[in-house]
N, C-alpha and C positions, 0 to 999 in steps of 0.2 A: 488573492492570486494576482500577478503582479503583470502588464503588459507589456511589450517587448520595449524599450528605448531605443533612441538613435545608437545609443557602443550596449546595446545589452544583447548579450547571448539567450539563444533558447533554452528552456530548459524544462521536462518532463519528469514526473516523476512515475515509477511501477512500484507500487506496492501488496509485499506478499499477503498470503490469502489467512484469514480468522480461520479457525477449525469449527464446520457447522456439526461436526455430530459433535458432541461433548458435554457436559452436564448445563451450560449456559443456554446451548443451544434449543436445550431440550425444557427449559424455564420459559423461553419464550414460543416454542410452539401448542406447549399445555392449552385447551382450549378453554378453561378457567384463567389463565393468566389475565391478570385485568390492569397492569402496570401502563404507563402511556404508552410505550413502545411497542409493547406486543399489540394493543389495540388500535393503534398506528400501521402497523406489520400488517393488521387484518383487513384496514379499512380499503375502501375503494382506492383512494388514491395511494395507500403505501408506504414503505420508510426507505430512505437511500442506504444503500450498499455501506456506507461508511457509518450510518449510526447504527445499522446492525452487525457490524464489524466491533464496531467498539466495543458494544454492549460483549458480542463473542469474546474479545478477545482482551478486554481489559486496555491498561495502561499502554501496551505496545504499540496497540492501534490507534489511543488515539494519539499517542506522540507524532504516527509514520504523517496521519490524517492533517494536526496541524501544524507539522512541520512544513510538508508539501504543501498545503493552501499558502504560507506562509512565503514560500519560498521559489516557486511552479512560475516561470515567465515564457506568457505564450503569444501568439498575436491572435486579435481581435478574433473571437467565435471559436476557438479551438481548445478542447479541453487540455488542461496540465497535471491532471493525477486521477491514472487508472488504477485498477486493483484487477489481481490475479483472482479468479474462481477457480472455481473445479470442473465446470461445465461450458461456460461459455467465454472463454478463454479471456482479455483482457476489457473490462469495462470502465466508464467512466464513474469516479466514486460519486458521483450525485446520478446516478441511476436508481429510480426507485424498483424496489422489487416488493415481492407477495409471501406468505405464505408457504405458496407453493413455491416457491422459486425456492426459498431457502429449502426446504425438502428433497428441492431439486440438488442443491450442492450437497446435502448432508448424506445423499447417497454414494457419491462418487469422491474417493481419495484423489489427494494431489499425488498423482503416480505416475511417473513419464512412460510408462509400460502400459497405460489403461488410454484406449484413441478416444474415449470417453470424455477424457482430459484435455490429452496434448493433442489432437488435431483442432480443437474449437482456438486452442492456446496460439499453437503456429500459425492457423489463419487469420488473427488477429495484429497479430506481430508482424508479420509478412506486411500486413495492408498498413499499419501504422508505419513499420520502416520503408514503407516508399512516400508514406502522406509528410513525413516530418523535412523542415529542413535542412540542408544538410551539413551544418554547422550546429542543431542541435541537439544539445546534450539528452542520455537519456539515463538518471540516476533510478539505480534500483536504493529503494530501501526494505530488506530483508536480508537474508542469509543468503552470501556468494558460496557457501563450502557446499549446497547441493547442486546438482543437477538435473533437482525437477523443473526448474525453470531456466537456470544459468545458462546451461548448454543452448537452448532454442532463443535466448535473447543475444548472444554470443555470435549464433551461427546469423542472424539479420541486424545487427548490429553494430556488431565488432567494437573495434576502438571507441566507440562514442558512448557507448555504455560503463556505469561511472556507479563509485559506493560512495558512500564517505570514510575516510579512513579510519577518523575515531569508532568506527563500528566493531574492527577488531579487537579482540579479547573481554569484548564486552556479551553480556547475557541481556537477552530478548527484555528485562526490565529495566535494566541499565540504559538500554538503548533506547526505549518508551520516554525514560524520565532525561537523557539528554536532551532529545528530542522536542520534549516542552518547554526546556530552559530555552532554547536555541530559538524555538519560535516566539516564545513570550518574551526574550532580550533580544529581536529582530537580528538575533548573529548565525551566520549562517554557516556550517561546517563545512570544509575542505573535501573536496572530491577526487578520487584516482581511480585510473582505470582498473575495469575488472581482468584485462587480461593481462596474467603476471603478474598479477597481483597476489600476497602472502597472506593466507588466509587464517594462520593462528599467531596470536604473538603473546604478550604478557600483558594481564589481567590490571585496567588504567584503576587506580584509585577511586571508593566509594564517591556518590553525588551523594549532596551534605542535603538535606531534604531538604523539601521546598514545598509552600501550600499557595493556591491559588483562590483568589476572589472567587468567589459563586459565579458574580459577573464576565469572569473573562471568558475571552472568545477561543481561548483552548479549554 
């Protein structure tokens, strides 16, 4: 994560939420599961929101995860890349959690209808859109076409909320495996506003695959 410069813009990143109830989810709350992460998940001190994100969610997440570390310029002490929950609305993806915590999201849908959700959601939002400056950027990376989230970073937001455009006409794996290109060849993708922004277009040609060292840091 990069720190501000004398000409560098702010820049944040939200990232949408892993699905905790689903068949991953439910590998790693088994109380036999003995992989490091689950035993990780269990211990006293925990695992962070982004490696069990990953683990949830595969390829997409970890693209969103090291694209933004990659790419998140903040000043000194302030984090640059939250994640959407289900419960307690925007966190910093090095938050460790338990256990219980993930039980906790695996009961409640991402559902703009459930105060379950979006009140924990808007009250977070609200306090981050008055903490940030006010020249900095605030890039979602997930899917602009709902409005379980869009609308409520929209309404505290507005113009400074930002996708990247190659996102459109691409599919949630497509989007994973840019994602790693772009962090692992430090290039970083063009951003446009979400509002008025066109949200279907024609489907960009296959990524030609790519494998990555054990060692690297995506």
């Amino acid at each position: 994560m990069k720190k501000i410069g004398n000409h560098e813009p702010a820049r944040i990143f939200l990232l949408s939420p892993a699905y905790a109830g689903g068949k991953r989810a439910q590998m790693i709350l088994r109380e036999r599961a003995r992989f490091d992460l689950a035993k990780k998940l269990r211990s006293s001190r925990g695992a962070t929101i982004a490696e069990v994100f990953t683990f949830l969610s595969g390829l997409y997440f970890r693209g969103k995860i090291a694209y933004a570390k990659a790419f998140a310029c903040v000043t000194n002490g302030h984090c640059g890349v939250f994640v959407i929950t289900p419960t307690r609305g925007l966190i910093d993806a090095q938050t460790k959690i338990s256990v219980a915590d993930l039980r906790e999201f695996a009961g409640v849908d991402i559902d703009a209808n459930d105060p379950r959700y979006r009140l924990p959601l808007e009250k977070s939002v609200k306090r981050l859109a008055k903490e940030l400056p006010t020249d900095c950027d605030v890039v979602l990376l997930g899917s602009i076409a709902t409005g379980k989230y869009v609308d409520i970073f929209l309404k505290h937001f507005k113009h400074r909320l930002r996708f990247p455009v190659d996102f459109v006409g691409r599919g949630d794996m497509s989007r994973g495996g840019l994602m790693l290109r772009c962090a692992a060849d430090r290039q970083e993708l063009r951003y446009i506003s979400v509002m008025g922004a066109i949200l279907n277009g024609q489907r960009p040609p296959k990524l030609e695959p790519r494998r990555y060292p054990k060692n690297s840091p995506i």
